[in-house]
SEVEXVO-245448 format. One record per residue (C-alpha): residue number from 0; x, y, z. Coordinates in steps of 0.2 Angstrom, whole numbers, plus 2048, in hexadecimal, padded with zeros to 3 digits. Each point is the difference from the previous one (the first is absolute). Layout:
BEGIN
{node NUM; {X; Y; Z}} ...
//
This chain:
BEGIN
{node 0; {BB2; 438; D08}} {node 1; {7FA; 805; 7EF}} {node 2; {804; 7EE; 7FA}} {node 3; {7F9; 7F8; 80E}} {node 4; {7EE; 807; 7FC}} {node 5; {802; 7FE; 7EF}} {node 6; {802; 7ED; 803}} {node 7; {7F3; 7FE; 80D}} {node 8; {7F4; 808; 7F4}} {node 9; {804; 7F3; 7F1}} {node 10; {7F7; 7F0; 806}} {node 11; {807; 7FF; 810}} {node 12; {7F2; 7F9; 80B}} {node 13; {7FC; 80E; 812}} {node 14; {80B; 800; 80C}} {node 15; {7F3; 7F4; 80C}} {node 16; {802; 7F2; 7F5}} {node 17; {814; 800; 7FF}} {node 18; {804; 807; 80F}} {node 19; {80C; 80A; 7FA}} {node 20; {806; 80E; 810}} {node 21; {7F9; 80F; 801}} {node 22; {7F7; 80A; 80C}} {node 23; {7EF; 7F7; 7FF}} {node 24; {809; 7F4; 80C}} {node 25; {808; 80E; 80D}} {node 26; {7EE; 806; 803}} {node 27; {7F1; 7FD; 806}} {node 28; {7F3; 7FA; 7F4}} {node 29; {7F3; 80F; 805}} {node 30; {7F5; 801; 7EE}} {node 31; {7FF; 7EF; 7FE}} {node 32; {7FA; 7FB; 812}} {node 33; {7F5; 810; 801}} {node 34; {7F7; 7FC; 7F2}} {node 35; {7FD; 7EE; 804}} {node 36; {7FB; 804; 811}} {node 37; {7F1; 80C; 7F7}} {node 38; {7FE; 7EF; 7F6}} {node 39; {7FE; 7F5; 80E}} {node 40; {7F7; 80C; 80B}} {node 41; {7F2; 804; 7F2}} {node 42; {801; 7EF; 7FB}} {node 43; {7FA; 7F6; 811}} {node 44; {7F3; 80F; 802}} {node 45; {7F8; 7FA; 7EF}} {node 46; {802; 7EE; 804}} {node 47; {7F8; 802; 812}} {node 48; {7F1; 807; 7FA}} {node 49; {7FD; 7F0; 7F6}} {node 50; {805; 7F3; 80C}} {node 51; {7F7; 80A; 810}} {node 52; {7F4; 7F1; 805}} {node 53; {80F; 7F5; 7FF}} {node 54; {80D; 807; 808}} {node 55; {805; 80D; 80F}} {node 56; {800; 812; 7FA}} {node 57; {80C; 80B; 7FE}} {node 58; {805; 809; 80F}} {node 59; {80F; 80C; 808}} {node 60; {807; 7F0; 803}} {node 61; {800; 7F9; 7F0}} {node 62; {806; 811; 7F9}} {node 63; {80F; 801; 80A}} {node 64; {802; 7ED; 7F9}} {node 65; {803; 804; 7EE}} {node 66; {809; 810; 804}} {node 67; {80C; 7F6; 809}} {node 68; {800; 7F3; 7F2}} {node 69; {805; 80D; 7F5}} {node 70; {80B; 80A; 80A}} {node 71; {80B; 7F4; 804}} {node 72; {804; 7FE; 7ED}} {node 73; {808; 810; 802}} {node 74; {80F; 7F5; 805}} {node 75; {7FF; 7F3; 7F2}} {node 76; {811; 807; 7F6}} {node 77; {80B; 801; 80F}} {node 78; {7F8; 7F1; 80E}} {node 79; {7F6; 7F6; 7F4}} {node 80; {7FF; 7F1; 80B}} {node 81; {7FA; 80E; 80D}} {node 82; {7F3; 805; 7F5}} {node 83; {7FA; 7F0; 7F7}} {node 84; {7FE; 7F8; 814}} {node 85; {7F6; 810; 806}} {node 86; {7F5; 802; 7F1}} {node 87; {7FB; 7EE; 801}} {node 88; {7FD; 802; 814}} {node 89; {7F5; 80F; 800}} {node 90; {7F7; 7F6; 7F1}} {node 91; {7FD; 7F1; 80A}} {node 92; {7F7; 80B; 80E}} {node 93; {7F7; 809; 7F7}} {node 94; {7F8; 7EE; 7F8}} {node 95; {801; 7F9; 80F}} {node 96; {7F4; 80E; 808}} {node 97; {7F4; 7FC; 7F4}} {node 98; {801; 810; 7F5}} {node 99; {7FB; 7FF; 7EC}} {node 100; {80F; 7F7; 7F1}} {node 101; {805; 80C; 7F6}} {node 102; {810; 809; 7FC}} {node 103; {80A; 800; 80F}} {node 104; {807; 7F0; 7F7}} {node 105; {805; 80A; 7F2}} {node 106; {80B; 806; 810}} {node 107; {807; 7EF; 803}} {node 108; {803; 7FF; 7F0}} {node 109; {80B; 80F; 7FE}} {node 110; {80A; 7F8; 80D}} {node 111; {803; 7F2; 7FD}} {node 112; {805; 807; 7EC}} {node 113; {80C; 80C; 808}} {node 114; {807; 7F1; 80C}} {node 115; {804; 7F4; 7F2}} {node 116; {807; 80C; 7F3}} {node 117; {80E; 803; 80F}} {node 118; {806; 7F1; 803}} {node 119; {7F1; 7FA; 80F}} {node 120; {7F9; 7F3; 7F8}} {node 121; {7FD; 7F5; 80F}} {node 122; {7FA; 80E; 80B}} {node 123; {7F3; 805; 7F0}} {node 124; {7FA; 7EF; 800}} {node 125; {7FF; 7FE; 811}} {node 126; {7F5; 810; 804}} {node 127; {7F4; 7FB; 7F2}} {node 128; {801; 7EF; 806}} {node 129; {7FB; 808; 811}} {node 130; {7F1; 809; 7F9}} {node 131; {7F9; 7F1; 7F8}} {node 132; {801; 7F6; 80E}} {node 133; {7F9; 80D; 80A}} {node 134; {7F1; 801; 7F7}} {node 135; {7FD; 7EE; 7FF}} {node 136; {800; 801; 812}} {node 137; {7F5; 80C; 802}} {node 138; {7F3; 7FB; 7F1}} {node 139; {7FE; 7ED; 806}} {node 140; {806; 7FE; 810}} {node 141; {800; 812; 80D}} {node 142; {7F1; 809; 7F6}} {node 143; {7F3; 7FA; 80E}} {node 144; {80E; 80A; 80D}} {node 145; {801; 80F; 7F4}} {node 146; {7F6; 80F; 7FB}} {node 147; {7F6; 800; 7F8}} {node 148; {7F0; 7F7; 809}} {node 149; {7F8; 7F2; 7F8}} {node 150; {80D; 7FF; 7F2}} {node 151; {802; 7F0; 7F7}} {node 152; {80E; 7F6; 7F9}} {node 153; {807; 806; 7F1}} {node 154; {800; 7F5; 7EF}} {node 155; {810; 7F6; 7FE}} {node 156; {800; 807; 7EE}} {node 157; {802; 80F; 804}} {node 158; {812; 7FA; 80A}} {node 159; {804; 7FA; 7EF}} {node 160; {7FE; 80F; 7F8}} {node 161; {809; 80A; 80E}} {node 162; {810; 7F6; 7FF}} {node 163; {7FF; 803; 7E9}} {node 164; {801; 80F; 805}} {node 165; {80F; 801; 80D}} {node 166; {808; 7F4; 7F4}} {node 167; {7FD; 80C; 7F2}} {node 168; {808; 80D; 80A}} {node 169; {810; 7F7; 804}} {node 170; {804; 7F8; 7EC}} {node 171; {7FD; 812; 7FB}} {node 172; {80B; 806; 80E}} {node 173; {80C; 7F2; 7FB}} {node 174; {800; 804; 7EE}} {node 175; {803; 814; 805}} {node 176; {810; 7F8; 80A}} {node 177; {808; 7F4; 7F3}} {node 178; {7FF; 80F; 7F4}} {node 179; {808; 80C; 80F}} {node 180; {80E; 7F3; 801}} {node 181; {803; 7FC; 7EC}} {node 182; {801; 814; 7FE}} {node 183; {80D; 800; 80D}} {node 184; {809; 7F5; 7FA}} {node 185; {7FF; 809; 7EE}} {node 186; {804; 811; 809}} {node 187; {812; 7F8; 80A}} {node 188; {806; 7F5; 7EE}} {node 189; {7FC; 814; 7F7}} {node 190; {80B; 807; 80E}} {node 191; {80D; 7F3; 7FE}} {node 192; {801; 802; 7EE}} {node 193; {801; 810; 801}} {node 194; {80F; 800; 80D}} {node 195; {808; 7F2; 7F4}} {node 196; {800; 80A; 7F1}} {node 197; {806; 811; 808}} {node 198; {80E; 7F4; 807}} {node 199; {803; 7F9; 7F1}} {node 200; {800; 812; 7F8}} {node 201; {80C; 806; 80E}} {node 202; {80C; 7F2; 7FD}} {node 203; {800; 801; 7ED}} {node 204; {805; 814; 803}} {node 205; {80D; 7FD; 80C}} {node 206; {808; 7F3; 7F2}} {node 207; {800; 80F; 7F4}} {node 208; {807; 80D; 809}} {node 209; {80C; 7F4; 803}} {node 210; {807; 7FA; 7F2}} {node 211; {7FE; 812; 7F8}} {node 212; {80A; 807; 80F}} {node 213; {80C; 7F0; 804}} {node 214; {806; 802; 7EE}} {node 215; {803; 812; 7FD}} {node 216; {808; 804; 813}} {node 217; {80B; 7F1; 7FB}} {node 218; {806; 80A; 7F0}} {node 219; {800; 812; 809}} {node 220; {80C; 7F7; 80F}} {node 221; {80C; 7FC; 7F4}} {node 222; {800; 80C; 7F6}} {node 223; {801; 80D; 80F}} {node 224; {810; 7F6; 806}} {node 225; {808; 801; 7EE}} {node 226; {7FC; 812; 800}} {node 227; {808; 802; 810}} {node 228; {80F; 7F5; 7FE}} {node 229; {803; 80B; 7EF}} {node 230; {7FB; 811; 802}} {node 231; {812; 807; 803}} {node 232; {808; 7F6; 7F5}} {node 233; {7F7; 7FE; 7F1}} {node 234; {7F0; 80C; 801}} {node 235; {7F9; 7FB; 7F1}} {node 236; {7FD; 7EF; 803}} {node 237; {7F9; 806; 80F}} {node 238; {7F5; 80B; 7F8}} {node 239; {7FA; 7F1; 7F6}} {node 240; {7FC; 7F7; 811}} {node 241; {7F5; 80E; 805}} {node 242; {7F6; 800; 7F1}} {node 243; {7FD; 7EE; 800}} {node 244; {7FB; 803; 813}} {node 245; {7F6; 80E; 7F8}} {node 246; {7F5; 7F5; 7F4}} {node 247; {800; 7F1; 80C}} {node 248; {7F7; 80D; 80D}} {node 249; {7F4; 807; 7F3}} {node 250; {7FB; 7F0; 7FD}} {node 251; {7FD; 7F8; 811}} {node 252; {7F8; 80E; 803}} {node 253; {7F1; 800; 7F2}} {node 254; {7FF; 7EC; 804}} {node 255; {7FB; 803; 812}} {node 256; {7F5; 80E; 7F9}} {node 257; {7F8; 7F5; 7F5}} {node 258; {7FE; 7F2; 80D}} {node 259; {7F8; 80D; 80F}} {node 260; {7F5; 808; 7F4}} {node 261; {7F8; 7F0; 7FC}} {node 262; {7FC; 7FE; 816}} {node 263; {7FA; 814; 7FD}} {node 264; {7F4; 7FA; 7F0}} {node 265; {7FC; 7F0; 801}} {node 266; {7F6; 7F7; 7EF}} {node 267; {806; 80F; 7F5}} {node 268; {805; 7FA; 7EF}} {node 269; {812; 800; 7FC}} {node 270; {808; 80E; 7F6}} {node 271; {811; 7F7; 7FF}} {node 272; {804; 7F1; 7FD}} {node 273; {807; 7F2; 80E}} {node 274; {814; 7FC; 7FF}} {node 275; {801; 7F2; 7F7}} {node 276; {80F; 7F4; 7FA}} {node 277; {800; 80E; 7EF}} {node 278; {80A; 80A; 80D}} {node 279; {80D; 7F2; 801}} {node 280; {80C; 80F; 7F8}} {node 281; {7FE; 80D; 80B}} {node 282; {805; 7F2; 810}} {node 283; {80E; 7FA; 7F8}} {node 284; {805; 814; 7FE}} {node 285; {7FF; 804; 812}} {node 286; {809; 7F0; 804}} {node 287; {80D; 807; 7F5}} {node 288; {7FF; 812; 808}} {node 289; {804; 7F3; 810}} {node 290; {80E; 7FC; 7FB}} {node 291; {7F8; 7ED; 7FB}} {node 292; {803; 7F9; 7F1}} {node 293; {7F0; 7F7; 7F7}} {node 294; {7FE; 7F3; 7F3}} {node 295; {7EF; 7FB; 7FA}} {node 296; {7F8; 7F2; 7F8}} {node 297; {7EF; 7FD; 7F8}} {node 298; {7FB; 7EF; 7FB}} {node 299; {7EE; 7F8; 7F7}} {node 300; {7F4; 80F; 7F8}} {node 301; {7F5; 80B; 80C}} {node 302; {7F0; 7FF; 7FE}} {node 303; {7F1; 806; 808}} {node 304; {806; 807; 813}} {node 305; {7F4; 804; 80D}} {node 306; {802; 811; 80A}} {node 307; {802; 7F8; 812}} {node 308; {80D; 7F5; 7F7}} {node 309; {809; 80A; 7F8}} {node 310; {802; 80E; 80F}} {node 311; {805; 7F1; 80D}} {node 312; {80C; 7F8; 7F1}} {node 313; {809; 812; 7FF}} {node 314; {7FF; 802; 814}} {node 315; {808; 7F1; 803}} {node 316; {810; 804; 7F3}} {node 317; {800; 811; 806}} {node 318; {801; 7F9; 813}} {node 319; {80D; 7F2; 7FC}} {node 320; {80B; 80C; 7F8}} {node 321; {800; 80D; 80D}} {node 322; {805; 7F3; 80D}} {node 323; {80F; 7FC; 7F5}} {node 324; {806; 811; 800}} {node 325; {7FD; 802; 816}} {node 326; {804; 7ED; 805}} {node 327; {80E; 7F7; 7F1}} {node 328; {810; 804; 7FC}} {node 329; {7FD; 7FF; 7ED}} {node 330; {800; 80C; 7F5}} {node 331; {7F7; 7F7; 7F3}} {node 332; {7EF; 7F7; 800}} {node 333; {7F6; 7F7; 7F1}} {node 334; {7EF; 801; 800}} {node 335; {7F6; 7F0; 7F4}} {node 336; {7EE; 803; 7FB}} {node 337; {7F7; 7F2; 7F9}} {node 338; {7F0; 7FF; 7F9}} {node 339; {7F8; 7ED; 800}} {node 340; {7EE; 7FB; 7FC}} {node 341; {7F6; 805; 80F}} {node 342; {80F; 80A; 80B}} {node 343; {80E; 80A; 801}} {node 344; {812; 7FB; 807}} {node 345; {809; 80D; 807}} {node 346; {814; 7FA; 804}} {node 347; {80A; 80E; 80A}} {node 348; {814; 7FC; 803}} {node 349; {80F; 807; 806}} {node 350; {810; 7F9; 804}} {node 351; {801; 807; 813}} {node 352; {808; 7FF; 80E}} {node 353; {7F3; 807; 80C}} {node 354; {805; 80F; 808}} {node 355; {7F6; 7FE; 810}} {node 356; {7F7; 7F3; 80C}} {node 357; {7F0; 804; 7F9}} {node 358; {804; 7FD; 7EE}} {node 359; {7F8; 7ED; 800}} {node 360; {7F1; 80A; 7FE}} {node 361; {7F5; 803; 811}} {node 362; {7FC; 812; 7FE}} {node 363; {7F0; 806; 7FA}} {node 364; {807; 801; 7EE}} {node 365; {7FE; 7ED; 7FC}} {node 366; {7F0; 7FE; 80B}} {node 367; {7F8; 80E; 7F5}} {node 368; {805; 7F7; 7F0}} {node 369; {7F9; 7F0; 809}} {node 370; {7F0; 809; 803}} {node 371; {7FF; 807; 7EE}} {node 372; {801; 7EE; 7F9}} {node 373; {7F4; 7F7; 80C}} {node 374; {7F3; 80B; 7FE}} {node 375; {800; 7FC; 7EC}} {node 376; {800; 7F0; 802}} {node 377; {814; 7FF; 7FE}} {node 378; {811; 7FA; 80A}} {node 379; {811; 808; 803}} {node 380; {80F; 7F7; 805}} {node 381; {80F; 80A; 806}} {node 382; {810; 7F9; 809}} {node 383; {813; 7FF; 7FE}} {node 384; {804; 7F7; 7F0}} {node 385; {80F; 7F0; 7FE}} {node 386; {80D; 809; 7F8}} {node 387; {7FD; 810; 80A}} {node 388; {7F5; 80F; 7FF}} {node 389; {7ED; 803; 801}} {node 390; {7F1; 7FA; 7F6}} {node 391; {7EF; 806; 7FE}} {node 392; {7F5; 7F5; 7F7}} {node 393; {7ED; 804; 7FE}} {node 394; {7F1; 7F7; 7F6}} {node 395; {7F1; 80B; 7FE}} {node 396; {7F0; 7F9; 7F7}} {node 397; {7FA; 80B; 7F0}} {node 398; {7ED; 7FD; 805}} {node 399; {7F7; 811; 800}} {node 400; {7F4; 7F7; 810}} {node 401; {80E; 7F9; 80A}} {node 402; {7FD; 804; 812}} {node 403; {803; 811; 808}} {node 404; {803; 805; 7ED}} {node 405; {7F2; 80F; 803}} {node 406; {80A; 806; 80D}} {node 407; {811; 803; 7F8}} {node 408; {7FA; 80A; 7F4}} {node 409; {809; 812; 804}} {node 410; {7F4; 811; 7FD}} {node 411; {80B; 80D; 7FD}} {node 412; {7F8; 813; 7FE}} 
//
């Protein structure tokens, strides 16, 4: 709510004008018609006395005119047509009676504002149209028929100037419109952004908790089954299994404390820094503790790396070896690492055979990695490979502004 004010009140025109929701348009407009009716009441009073010889004075009649010229605006947020058509009505009587101009078309005008800025543009033009036809009826044509006596035809000038004016009235009310609609419009693509990038946001967390939780369960279910397979027969290996489930645990469990503490506080600064391929080691260590075997290569010279790059880089190697050690057979894997002039090739290998149907690589594991890449800018290929086994084979571009780059960037507390 707080941030909602705060934004109205830095440059963001009055709720009128953009026709933002709120509660203006749940009731009725009481101060504003109130105080034109003072307007138009005291108004016509002032005008009568200087057009008395000319035209009918102002009676009960005409009072309950203007009242009901006004009053009926009462209705203008919720039944505009309503209210433009009556407005325009009681106006017409009350020229058609004979009674003094003067601000009872301020009332029309209102109206016919109101009926514009909510969509009625035909019926607005329509009741003004009806007024000014009325009175060109009634100033050339009916005034010998009408009060009051002796009245002459009016000067066509004067219909000239009536209809500036009721044009006047509808550009503005057009103008007031086209603005309603362009802040709309403004207010649904915010929204939408807004929606995309807590989307965005969601998906990037769920890829994190992922691959942080993929990888180390992985090592704690075989670790677990080692431990159980040798805990009568050769505790100490055992033992050894339970401390590698021990360190894997630990560190799954500062990973997704990292990750949710950046949903609890988001824009803080990071006080650590993002997994990065420096960690390399510490994968290959926790394959090993997995009973899988890896070789590594790194080819060109590293240069310059890019946080978002750098996290997805080790993301993807840390996701292509965990689905070694739950879907292949092998118990070895070599991971490749080459830095080229603009990218960086990641190449992930092992011998197979597959260990389960969904070892071709449909599971959320390679759709993440997918994911990862595409948003830099990047490509993954994954598949069975000729000779047998699996490949992963991944290009990331090394351009600090390559799409969604922003977005991979981890803060960690």
């Amino acid at each position: 709510m707080e941030e909602q004010r705060s934004h109205r009140g830095h440059g963001e025109p009055p709720r009128w004008l953009t026709g933002a929701p709120g509660r203006s348009t749940s009731r009725l407009p009481w101060p504003s018609t109130v105080l034109l009716g003072a307007v138009v009441m005291i108004g016509s009073t002032i005008a009568a006395r200087s057009q008395m010889d000319e035209r009918a004075p102002l009676d009960l009649f005409a009072r309950l005119l203007l009242f009901l010229a006004v009053a009926v605006l009462l209705l203008r947020h919720r039944h505009p047509v309503t209210a433009v058509f009556g407005s325009s009505a009681a106006a017409m009587v009350y020229l058609a009676a004979g009674y003094p101009y003067g601000p009872v078309f301020l009332a029309v005008a209102v109206g016919c504002f109101s009926a514009v800025v909510a969509g009625h543009r035909r019926a607005a033009w329509s009741a003004v149209g009806m007024v000014w036809l009325g009175h060109v009826l009634v100033a050339h044509w009916l005034y010998r028929l009408l009060p009051p006596s002796g009245g002459h035809a009016a000067p066509w000038g004067q219909e000239l100037g009536i209809a500036a004016w009721a044009v006047a009235i509808v550009t503005a009310a057009e103008f007031v419109r086209v603005r309603r609609e362009q802040w709309a419009d403004r207010r649904a693509e915010r929204k939408a952004a807004e929606q995309r990038r807590a989307d965005e946001e969601r998906l990037r967390m769920a890829r994190e908790l992922h691959d942080v939780l993929a990888h180390s369960i992985s090592v704690i279910n075989v670790q677990s089954s080692v431990g159980l397979a040798l805990i009568d027969s050769d505790p100490e290996q055992a033992r050894a299994a339970l401390t590698t489930i021990k360190a894997a645990s630990k560190e799954a469990l500062g990973e997704v404390r990292q990750v949710l503490d950046t949903l609890r506080t988001p824009g803080d600064a990071p006080r650590t820094p993002a997994p990065g391929l420096d960690r390399l080691p510490e994968l290959v260590e926790q394959a090993a503790s997995a009973g899988l075997t890896v070789t590594t290569e790194t080819g060109g010279e590293r240069g310059p790396v890019p946080p978002g790059t750098d996290l997805a880089a080790f993301r993807i190697v840390q996701e292509a070896l965990t689905n070694v050690v739950r879907h292949s057979g092998s118990r070895t894997a070599r991971v490749r690492i080459g830095y080229e002039p603009g990218r960086i090739r990641l190449r992930i290998d092992d011998d197979g055979p597959a260990t389960g149907d969904d070892a071709g690589g449909s599971g959320n594991g390679l759709a993440g990695m997918r994911e990862r890449a595409a948003a830099l800018g990047g490509t993954i290929e994954a598949g069975p490979v000729a000779e047998g086994g699996f490949r992963v084979l991944a290009e990331l571009p090394l351009l600090s502004d390559a799409p969604g780059a922003a977005a991979h960037k981890e803060e960690t507390p």
